[in-house]
C-alpha positions in Angstrom: 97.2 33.3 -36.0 96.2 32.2 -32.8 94.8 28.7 -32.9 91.8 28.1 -30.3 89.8 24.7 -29.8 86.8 24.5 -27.2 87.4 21.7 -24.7 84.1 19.6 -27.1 86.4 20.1 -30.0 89.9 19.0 -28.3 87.7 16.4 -26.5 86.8 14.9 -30.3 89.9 14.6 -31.5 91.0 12.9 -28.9 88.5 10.1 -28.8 89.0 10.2 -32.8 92.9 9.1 -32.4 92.2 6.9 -29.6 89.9 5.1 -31.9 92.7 5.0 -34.4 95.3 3.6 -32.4 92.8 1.2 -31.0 91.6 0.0 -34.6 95.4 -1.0 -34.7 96.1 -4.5 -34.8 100.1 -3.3 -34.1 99.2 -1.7 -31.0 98.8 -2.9 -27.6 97.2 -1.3 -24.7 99.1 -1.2 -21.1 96.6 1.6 -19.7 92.7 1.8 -19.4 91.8 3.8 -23.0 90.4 6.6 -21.1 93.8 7.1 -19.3 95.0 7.0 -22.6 92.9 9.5 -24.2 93.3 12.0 -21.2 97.1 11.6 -22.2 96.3 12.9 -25.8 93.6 15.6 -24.7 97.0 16.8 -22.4 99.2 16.1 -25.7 96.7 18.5 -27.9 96.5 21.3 -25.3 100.4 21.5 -24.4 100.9 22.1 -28.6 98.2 24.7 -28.9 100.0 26.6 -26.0 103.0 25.8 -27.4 102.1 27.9 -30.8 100.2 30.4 -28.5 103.6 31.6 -27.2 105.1 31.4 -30.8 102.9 33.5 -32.0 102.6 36.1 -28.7 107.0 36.3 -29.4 106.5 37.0 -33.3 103.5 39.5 -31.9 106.4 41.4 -29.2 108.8 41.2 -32.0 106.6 43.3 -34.5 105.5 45.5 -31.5 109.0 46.4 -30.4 109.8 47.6 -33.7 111.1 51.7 -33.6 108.8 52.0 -36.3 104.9 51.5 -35.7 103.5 48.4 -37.9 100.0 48.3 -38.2 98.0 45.0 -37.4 96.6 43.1 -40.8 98.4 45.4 -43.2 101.0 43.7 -45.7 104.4 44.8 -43.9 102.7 43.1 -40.5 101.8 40.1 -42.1 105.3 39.7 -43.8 107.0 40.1 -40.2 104.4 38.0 -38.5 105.2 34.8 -40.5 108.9 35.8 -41.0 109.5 35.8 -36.6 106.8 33.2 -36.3 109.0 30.6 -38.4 112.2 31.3 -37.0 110.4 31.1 -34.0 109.5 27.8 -35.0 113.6 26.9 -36.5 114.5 27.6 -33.0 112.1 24.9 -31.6 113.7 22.7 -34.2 117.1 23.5 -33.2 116.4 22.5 -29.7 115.7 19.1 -30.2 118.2 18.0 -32.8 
């Protein structure tokens, strides 16, 4: 469930919200807008890693079953989403 984006793509979106914001009569600016979308290109990349190691722990988890789960099959995909949300709880938990 990995989730990739090319550095055009993450590149993109950050122009798109920086255009957002800036469209925003309720927002004022106290850095150069570039500054500001190289702090939500950062932002973007820190989350996709962030749910890259989510999803390598649920990964380990189903690997260090005793018994052998294949990859793509029902019982896999079950597992997957069941570690990859408590994965996700535990996030949660951390900043309540």
């Amino acid at each position: 469930m990995s989730i990739r984006l090319s550095r055009e793509k993450i590149n993109y979106l950050s122009r798109c919200i920086l255009d957002a914001i800036f469209n925003n009569d309720q927002v004022e600016f106290l850095d150069e807008p570039n500054e500001i979308r190289l702090l939500i290109v950062k932002s973007i990349e820190e989350e996709l890693n962030l749910y890259e190691r989510l999803d390598k722990k649920a990964i380990e988890k189903i690997e260090s079953q005793k018994k052998s789960i294949k990859e793509g099959s029902r019982e896999w995909e079950i597992l997957y989403r069941k570690y990859y949300n408590d994965e996700i709880s535990k996030l949660g938990k951390l900043y309540d």
